[in-house]
DSSP file (Angstrom, degrees, kcal/mol; ACC not computed):
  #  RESIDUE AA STRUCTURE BP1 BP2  ACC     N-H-->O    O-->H-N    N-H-->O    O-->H-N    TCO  KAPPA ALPHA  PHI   PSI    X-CA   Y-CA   Z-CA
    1    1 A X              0   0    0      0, 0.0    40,-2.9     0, 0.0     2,-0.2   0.000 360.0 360.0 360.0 152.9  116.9   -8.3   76.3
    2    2 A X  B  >  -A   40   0A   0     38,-0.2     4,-1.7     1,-0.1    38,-0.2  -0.710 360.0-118.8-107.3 164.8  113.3   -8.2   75.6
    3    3 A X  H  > S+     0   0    0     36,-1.9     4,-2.6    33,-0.3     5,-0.2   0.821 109.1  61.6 -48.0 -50.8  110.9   -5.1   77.0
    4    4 A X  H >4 S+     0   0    0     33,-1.1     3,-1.2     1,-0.3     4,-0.4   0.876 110.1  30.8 -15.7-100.2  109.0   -7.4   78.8
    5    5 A X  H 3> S+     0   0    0      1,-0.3     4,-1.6     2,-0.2     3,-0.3   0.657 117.1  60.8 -70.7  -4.2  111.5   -8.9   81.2
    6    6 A X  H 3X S+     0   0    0     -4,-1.7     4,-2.3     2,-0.2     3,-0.4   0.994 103.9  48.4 -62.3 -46.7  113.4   -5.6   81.2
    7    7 A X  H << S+     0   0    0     -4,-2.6     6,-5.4    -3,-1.2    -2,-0.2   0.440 118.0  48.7 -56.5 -19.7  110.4   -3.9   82.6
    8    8 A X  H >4 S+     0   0    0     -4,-0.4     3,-0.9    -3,-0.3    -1,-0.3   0.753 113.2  38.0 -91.6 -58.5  110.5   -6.8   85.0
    9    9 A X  H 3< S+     0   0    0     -4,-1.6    -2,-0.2    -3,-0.4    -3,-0.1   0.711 109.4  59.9 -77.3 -27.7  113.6   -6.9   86.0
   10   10 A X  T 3< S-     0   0    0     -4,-2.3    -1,-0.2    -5,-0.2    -3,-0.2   0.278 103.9-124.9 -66.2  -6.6  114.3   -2.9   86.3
   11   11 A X  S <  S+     0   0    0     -3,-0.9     3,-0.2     2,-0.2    -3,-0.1   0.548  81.8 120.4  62.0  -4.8  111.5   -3.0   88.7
   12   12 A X  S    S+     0   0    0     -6,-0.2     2,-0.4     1,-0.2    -4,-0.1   0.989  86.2  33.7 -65.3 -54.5  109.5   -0.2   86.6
   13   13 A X  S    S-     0   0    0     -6,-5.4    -2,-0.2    -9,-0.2    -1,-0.2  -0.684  80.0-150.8-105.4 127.7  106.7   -2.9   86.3
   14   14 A X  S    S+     0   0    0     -2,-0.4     2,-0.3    -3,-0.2    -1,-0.1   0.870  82.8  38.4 -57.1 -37.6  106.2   -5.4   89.3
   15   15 A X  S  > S-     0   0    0      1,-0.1     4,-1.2    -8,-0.1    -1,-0.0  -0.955  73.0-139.6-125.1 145.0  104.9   -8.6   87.5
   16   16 A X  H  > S+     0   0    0     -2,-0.3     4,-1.4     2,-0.2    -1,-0.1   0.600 109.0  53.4 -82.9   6.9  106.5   -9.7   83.7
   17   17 A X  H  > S+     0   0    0      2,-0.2     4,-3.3     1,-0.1     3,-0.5   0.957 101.5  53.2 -71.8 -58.1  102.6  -10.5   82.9
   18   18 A X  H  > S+     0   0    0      1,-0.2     4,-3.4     2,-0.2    -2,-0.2   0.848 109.6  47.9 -38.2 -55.8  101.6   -7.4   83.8
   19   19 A X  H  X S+     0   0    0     -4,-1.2     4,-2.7     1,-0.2    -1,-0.2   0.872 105.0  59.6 -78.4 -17.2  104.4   -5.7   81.2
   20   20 A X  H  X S+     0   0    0     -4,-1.4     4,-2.3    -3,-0.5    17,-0.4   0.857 107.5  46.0 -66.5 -33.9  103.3   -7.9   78.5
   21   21 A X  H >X S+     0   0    0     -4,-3.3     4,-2.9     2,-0.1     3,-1.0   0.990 108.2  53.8 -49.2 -47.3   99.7   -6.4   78.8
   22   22 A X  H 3<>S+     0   0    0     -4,-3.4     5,-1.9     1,-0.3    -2,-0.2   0.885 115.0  41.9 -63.3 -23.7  100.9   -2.9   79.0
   23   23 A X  H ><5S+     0   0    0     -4,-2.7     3,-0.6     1,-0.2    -1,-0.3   0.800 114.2  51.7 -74.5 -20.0  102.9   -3.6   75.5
   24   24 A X  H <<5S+     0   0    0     -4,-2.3    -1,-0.2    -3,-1.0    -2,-0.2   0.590 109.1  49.1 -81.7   0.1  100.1   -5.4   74.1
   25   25 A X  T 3<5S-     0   0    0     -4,-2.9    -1,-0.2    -3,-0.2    -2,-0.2   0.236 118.0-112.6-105.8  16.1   97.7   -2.3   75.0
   26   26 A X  T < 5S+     0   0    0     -3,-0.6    -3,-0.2    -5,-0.3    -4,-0.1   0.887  81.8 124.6  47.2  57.7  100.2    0.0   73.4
   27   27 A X      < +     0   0    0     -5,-1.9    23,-4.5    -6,-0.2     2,-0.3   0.207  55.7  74.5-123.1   8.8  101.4    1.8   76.3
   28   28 A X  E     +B   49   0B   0      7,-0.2     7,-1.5    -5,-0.2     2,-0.3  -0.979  53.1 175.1-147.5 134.3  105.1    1.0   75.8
   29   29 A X  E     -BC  48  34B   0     19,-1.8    19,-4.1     5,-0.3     2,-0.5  -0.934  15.8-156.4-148.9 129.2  107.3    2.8   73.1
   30   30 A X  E >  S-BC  47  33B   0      3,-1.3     3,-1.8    -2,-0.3    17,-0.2  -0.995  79.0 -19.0-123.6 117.3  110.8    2.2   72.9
   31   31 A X  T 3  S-     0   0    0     15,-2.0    16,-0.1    -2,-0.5     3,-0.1   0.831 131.3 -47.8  26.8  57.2  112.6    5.1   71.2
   32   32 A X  T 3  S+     0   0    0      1,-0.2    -1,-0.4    14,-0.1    15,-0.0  -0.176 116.1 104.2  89.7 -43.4  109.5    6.3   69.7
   33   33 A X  E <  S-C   30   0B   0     -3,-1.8    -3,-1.3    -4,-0.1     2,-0.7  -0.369  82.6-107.3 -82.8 164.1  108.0    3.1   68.3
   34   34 A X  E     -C   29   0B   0     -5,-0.2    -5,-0.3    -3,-0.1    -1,-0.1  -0.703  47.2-151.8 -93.1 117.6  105.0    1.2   70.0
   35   35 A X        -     0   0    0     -7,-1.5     2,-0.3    -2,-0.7    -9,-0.2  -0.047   4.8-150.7 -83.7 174.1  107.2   -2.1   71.4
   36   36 A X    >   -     0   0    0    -10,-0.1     3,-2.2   -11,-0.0   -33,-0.3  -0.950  36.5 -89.0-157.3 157.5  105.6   -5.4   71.9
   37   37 A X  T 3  S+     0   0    0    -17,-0.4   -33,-1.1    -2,-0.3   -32,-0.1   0.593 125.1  52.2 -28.9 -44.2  106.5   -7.8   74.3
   38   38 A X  T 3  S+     0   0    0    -36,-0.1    -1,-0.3   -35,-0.1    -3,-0.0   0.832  82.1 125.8 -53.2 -50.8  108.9   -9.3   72.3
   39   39 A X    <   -     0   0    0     -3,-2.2   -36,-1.9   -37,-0.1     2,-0.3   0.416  58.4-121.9  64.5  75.8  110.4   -6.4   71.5
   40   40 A X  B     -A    2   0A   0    -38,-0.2     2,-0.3   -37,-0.1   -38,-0.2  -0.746  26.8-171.7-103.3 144.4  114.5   -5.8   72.1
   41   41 A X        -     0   0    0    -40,-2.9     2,-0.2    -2,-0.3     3,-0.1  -0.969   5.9-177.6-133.2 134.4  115.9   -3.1   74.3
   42   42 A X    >   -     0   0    0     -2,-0.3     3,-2.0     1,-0.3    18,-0.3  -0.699  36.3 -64.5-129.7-176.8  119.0   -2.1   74.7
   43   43 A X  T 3  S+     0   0    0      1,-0.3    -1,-0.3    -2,-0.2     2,-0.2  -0.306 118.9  14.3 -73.4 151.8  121.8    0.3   76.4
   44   44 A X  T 3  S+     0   0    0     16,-1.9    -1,-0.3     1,-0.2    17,-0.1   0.190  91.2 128.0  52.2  -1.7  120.9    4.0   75.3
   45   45 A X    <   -     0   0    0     -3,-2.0    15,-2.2    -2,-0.2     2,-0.3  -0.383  63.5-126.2 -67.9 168.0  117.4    3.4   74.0
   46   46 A X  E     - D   0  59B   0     13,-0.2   -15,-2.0     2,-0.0     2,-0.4  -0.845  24.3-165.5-108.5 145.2  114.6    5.7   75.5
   47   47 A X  E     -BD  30  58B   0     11,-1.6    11,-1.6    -2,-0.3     2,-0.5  -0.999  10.7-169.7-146.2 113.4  111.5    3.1   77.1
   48   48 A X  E     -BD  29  57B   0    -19,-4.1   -19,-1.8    -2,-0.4     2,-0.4  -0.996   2.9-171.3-122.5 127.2  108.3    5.5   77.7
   49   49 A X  E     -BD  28  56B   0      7,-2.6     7,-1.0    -2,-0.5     2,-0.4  -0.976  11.5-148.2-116.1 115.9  105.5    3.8   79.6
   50   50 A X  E     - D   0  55B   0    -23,-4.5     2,-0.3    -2,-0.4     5,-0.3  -0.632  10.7-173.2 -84.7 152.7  102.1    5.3   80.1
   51   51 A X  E >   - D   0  54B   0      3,-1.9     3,-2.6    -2,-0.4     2,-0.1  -0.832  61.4 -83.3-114.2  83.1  100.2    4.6   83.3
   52   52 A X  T 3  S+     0   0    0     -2,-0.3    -1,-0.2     1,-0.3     0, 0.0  -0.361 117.2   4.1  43.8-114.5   97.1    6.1   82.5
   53   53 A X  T 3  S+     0   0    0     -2,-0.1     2,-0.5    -3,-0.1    -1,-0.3   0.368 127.8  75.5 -84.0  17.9   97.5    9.9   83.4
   54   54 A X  E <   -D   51   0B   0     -3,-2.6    -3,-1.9     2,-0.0     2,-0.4  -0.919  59.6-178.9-115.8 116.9  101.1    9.2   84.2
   55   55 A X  E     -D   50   0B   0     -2,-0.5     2,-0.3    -5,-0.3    -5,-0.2  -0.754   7.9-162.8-111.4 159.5  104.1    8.5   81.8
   56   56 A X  E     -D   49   0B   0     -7,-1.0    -7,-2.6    -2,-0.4     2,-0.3  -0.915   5.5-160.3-153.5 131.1  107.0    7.9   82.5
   57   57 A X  E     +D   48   0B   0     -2,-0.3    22,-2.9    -9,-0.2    23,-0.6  -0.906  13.9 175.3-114.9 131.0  110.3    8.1   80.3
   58   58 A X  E     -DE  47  78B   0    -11,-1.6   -11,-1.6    -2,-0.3     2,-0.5  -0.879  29.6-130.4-139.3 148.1  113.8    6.1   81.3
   59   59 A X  E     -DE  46  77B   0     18,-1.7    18,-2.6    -2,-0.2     2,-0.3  -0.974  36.5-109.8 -98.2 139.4  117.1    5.9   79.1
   60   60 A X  E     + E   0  76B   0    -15,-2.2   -16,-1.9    -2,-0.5    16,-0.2  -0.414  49.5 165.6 -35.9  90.4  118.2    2.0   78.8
   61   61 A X        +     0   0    0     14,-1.2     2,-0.2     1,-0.3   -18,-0.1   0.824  65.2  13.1 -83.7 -32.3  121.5    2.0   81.1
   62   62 A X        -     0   0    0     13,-0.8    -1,-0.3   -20,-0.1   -20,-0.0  -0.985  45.9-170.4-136.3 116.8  121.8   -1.7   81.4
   63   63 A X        +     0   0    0     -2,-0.2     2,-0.2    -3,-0.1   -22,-0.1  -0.028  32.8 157.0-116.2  50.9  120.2   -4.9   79.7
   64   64 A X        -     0   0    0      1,-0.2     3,-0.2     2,-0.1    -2,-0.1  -0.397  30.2-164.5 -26.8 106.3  121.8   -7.1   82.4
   65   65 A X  S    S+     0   0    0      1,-0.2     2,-1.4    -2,-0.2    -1,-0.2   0.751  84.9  58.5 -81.3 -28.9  119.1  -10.4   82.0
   66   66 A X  S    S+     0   0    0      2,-0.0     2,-0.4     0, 0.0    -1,-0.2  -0.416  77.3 149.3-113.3  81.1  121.0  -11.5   85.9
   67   67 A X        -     0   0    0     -2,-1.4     2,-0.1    -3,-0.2     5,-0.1  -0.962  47.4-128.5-118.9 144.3  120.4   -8.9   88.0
   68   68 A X    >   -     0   0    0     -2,-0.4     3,-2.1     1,-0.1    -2,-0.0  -0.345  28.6-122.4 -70.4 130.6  119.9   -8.5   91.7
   69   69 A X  G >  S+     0   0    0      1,-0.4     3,-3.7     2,-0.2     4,-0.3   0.940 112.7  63.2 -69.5 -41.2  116.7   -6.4   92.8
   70   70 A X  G 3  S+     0   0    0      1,-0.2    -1,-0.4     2,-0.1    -2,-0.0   0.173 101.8  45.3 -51.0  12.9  119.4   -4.2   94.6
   71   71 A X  G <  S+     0   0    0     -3,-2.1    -1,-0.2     2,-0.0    -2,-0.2  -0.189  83.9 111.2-102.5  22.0  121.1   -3.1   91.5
   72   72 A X    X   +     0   0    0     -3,-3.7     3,-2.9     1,-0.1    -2,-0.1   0.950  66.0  52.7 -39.7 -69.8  117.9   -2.5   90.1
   73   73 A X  G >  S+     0   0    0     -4,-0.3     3,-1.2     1,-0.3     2,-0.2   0.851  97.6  75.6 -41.2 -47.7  117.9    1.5   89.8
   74   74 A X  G 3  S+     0   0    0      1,-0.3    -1,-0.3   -13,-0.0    -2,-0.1   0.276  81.1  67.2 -66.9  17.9  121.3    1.1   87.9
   75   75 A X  G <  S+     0   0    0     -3,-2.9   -14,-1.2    -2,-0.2   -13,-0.8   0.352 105.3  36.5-123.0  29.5  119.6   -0.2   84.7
   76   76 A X  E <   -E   60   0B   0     -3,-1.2     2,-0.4   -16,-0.2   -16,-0.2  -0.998  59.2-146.7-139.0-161.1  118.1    2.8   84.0
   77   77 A X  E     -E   59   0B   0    -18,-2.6   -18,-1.7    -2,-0.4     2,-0.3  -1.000  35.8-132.1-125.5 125.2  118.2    6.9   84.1
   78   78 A X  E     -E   58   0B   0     -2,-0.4   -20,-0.2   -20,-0.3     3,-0.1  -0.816  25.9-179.6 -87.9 148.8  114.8    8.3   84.6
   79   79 A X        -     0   0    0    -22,-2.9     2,-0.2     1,-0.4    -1,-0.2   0.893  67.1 -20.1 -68.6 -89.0  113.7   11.4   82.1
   80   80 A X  S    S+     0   0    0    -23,-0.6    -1,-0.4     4,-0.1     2,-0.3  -0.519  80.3  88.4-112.4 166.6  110.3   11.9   83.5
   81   81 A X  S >  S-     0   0    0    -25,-0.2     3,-1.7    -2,-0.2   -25,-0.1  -0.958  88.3  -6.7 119.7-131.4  107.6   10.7   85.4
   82   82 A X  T 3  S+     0   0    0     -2,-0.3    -1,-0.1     1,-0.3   -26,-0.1   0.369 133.4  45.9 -97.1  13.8  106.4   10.6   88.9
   83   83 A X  T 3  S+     0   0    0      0, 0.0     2,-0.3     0, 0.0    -1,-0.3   0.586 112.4  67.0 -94.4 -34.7  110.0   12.3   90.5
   84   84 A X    <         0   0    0     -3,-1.7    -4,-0.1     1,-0.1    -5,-0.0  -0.605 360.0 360.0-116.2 136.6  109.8   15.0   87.5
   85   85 A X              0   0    0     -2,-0.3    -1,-0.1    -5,-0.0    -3,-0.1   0.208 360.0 360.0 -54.7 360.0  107.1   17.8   87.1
């Protein structure tokens, strides 16, 4: 699946415009490298997104393209971020 509409569809990012900036402003790193939308993500990758002073780090549980916004939370594991000190 690409980062974009994972980012979309996981609910981390609300709109899939919105995640294509934040990978074209090199704010989205998929298991260390700097992704762009296009991008492919998969089951066990690590997806670190900055928000300004905020990151946030997820491992890849699910790259389900037809999922239900209630079985969102089940495509990934948060690391870090705004749950985590």
């Amino acid at each position: 699946m690409r980062i974009d509409k994972f980012l979309k569809t996981s609910r981390l990012i609300k709109r899939r415009t919105v995640a294509q900036e934040a990978c074209d402003g090199g704010r989205v790193t998929i298991s260390g490298k700097t992704a762009k939308p296009s991008s492919e993500v998969k089951e066990g990758d690590v997806v670190e997104i900055r928000f300004g002073a905020k990151t946030v780090r997820v491992e890849v549980l699910s790259a389900d393209e037809k999922t239900r916004p209630a079985d969102a939370p089940a495509m990934f594991r948060q690391l870090t971020g705004a749950d985590t000190p």
